[in-house]
DSSP file (Angstrom, degrees, kcal/mol; ACC not computed):
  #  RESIDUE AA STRUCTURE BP1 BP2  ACC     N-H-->O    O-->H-N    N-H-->O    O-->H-N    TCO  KAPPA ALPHA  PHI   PSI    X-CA   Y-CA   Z-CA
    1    1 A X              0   0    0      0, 0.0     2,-0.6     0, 0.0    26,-0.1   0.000 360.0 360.0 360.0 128.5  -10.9   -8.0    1.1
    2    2 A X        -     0   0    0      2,-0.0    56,-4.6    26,-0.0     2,-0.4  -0.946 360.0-170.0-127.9 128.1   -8.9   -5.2    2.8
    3    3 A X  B     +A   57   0A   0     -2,-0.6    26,-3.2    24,-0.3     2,-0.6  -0.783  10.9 165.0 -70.3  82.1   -6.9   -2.9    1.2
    4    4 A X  E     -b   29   0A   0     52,-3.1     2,-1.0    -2,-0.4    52,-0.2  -0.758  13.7-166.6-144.2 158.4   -4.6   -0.6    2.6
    5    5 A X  E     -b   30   0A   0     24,-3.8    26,-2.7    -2,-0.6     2,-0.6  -0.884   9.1-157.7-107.3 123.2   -1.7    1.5    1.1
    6    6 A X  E     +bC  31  54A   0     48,-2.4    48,-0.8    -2,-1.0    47,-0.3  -0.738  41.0 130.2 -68.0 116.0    0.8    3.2    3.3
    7    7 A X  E     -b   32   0A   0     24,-2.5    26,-4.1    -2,-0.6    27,-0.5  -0.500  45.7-114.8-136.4-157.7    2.2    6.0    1.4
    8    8 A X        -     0   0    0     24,-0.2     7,-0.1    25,-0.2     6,-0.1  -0.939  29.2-108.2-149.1 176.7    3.1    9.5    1.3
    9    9 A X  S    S+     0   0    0     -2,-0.2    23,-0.0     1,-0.2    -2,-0.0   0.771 116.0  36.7 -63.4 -28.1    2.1   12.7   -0.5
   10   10 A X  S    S+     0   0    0      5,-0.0    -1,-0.2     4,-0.0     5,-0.0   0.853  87.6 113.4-106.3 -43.2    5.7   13.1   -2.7
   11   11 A X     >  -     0   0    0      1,-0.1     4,-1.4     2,-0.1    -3,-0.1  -0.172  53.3-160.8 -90.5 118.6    6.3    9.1   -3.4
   12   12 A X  H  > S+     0   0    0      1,-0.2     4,-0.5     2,-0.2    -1,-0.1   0.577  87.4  52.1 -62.7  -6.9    5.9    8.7   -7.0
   13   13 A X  H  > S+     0   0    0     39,-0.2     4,-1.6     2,-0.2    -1,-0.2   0.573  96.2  61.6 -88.9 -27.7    5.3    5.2   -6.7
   14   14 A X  H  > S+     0   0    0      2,-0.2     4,-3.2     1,-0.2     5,-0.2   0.902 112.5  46.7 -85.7 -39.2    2.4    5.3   -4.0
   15   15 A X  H  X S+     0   0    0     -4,-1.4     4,-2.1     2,-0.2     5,-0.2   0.965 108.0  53.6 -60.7 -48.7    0.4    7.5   -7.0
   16   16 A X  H >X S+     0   0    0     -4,-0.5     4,-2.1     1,-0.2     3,-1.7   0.936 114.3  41.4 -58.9 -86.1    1.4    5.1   -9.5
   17   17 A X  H >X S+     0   0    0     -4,-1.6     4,-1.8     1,-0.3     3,-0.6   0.740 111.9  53.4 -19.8 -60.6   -0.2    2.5   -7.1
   18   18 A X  H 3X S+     0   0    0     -4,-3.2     4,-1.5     1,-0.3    -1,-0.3   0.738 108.8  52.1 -64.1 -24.2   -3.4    4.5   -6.1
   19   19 A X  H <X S+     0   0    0     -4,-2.1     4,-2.4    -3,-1.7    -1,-0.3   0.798  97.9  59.0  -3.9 -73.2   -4.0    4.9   -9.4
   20   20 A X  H <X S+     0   0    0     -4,-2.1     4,-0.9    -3,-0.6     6,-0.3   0.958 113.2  41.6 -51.8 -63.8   -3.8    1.1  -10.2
   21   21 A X  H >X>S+     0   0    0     -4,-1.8     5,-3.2     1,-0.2     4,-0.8   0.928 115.2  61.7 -60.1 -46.7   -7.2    0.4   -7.2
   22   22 A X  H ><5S+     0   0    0     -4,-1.5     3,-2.9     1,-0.3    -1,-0.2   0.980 105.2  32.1 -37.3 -63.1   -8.7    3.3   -8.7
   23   23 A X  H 3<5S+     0   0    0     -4,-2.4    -1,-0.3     1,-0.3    -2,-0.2   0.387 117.7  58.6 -90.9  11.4   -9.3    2.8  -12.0
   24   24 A X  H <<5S-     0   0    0     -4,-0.9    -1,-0.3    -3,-0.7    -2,-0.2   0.307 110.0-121.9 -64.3 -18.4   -9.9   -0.9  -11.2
   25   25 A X  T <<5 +     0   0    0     -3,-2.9     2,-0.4    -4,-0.8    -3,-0.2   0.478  56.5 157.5  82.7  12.2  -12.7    0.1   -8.8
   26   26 A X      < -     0   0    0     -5,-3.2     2,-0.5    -6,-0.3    -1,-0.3  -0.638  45.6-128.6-100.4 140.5  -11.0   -1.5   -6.0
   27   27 A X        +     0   0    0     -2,-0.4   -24,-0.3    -3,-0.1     2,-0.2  -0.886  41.3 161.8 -75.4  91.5  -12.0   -0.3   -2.7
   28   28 A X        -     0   0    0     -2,-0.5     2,-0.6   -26,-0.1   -24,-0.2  -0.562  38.5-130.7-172.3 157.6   -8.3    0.9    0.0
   29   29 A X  E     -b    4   0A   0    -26,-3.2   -24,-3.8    -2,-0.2     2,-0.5  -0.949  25.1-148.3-111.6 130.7   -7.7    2.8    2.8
   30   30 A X  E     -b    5   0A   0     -2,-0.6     2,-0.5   -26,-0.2   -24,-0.2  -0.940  11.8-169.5-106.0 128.5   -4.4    5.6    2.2
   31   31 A X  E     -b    6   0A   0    -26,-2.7   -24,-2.5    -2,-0.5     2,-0.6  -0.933  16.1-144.1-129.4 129.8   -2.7    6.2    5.0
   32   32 A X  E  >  -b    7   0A   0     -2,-0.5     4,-1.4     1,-0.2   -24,-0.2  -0.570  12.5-172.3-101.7 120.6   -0.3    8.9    4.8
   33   33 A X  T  4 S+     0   0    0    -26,-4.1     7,-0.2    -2,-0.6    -1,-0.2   0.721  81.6  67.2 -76.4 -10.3    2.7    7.8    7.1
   34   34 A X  T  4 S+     0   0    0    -27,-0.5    -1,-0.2     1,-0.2   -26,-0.1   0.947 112.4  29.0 -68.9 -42.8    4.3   11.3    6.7
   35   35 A X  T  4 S+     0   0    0      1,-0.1     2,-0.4     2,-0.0    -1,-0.2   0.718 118.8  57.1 -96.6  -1.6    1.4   13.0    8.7
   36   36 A X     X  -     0   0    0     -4,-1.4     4,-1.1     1,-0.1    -1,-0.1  -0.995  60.7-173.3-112.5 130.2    0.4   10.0   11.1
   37   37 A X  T  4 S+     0   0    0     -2,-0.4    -1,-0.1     2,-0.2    -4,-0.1   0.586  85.2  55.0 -99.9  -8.1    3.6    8.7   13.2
   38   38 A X  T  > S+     0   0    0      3,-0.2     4,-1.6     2,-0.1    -1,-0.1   0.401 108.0  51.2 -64.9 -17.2    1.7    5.6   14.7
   39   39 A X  H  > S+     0   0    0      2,-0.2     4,-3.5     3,-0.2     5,-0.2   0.864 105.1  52.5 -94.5 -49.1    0.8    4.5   11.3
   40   40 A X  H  X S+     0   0    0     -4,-1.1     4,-0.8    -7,-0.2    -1,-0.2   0.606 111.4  44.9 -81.9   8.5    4.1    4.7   10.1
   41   41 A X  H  > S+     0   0    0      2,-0.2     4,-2.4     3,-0.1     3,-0.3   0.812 111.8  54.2-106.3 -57.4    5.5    2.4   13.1
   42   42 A X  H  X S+     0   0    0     -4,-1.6     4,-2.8     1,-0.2    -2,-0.2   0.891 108.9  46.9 -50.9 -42.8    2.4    0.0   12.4
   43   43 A X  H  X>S+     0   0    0     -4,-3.5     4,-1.6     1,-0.2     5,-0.5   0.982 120.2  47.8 -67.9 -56.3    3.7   -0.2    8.1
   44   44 A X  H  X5S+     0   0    0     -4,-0.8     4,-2.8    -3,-0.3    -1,-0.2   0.960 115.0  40.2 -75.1 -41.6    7.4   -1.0    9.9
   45   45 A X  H  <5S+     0   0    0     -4,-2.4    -1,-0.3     1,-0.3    -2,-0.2   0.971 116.5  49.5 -56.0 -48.8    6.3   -3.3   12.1
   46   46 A X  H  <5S+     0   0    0     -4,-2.8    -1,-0.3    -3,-0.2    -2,-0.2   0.699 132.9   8.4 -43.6 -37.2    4.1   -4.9    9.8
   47   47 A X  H  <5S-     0   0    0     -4,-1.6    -1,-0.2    -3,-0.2    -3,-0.2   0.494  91.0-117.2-129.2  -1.9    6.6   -5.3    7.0
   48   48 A X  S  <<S+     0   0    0     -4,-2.8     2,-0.4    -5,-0.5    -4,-0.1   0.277  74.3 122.0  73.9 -13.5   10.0   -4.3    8.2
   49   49 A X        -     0   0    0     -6,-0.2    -1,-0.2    -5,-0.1    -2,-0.1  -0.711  46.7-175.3 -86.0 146.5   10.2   -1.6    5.9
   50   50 A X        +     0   0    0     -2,-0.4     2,-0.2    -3,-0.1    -1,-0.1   0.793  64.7  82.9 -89.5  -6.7   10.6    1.9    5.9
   51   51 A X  S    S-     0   0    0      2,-0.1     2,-0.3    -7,-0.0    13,-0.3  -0.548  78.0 -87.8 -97.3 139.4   10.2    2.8    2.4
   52   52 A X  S    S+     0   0    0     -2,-0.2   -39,-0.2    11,-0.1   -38,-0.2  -0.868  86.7  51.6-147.7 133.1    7.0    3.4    0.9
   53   53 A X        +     0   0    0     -2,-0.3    11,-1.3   -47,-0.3     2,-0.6   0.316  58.9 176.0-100.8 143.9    4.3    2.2   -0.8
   54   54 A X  E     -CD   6  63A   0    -48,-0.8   -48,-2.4     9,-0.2     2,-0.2  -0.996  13.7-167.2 -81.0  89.7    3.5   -0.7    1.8
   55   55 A X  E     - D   0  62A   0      7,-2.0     7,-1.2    -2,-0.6     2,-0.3  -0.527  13.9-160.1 -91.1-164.9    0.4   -2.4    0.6
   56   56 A X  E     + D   0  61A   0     -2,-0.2   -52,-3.1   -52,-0.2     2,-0.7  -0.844  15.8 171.4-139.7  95.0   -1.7   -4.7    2.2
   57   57 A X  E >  S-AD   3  60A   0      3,-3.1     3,-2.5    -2,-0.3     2,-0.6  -0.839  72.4 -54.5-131.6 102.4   -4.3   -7.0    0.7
   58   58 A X  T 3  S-     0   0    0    -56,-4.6   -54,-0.1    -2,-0.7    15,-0.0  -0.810 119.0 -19.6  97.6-131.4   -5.4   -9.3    3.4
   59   59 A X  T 3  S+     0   0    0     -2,-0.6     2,-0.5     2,-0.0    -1,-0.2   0.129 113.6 109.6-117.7  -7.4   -3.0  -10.8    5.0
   60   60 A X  E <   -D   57   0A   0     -3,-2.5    -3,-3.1    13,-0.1     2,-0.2  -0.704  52.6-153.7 -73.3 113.8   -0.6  -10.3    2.1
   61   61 A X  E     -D   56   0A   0     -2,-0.5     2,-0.3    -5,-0.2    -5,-0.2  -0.395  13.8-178.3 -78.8 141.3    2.5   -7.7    2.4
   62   62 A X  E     -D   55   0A   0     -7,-1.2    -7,-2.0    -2,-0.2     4,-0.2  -0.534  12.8-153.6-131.7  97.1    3.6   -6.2   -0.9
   63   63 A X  E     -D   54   0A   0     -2,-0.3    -9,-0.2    -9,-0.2     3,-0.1  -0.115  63.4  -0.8 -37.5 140.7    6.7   -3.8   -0.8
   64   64 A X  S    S-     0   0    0    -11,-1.3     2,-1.8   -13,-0.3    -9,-0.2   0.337 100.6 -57.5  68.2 157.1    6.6   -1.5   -3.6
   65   65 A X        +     0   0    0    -13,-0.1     2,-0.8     1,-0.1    -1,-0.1  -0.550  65.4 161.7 -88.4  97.0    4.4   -0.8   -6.4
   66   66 A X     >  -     0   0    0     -2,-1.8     4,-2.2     1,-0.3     5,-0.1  -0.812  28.9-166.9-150.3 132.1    4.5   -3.9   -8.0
   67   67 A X  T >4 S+     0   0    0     -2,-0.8     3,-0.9     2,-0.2     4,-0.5   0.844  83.2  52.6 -65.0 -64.0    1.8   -4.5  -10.3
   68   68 A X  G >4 S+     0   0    0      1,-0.3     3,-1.3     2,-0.2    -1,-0.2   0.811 115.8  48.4 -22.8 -70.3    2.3   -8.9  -10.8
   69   69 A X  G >> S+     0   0    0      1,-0.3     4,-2.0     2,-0.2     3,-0.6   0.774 108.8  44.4 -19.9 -69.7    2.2   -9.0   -7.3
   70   70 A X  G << S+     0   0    0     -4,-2.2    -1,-0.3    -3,-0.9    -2,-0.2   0.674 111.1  57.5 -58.9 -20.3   -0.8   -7.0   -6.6
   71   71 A X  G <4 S+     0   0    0     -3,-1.3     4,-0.4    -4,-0.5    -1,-0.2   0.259 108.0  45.9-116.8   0.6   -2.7   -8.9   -9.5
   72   72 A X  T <> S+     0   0    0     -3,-0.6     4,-2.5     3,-0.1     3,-0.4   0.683 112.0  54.8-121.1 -37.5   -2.1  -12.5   -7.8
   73   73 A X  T  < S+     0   0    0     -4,-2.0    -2,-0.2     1,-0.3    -3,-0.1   0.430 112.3  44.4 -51.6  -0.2   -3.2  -11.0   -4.3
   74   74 A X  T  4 S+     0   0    0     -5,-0.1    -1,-0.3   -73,-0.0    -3,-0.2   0.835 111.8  47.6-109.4 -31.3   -5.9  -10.1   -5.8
   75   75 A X  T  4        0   0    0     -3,-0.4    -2,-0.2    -4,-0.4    -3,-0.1   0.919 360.0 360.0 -60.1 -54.3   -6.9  -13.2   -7.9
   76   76 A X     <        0   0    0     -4,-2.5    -3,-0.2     0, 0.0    -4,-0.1   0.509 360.0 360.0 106.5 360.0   -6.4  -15.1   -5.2
């Protein structure tokens, strides 16, 4: 399974999130779109948003930190 969160440094929601994989043990890549500008055209292209957190689990987009979401991409 691959993980990855597109965030930034300031977004209170992209903490909330990284949070969430921590203290679950689950393994993610953070990729801060504020300091990489190639990353942050890969999260638009990838989800059509600009607004952050963007995960990724798989082949699954999630917008936002949203927990339901994350917890049935993850079940499976």
């Amino acid at each position: 399974m691959t993980i990855k969160i597109y965030s930034t440094p300031t977004c209170p929601w992209c903490v909330l999130a990284k949070q969430y994989f921590a203290k679950k043990n689950i393994a993610f890549e953070d990729i801060d779109v504020s300091a990489n500008q190639a990353k942050a055209q890969e999260m638009v292209e990838v989800s059509g948003q600009m607004g952050v957190p963007v995960i990724t689990i798989d082949d699954q987009i999630i917008i936002g930190f949203d927990q339901e979401k994350i917890e049935q991409a993850l079940n499976g």
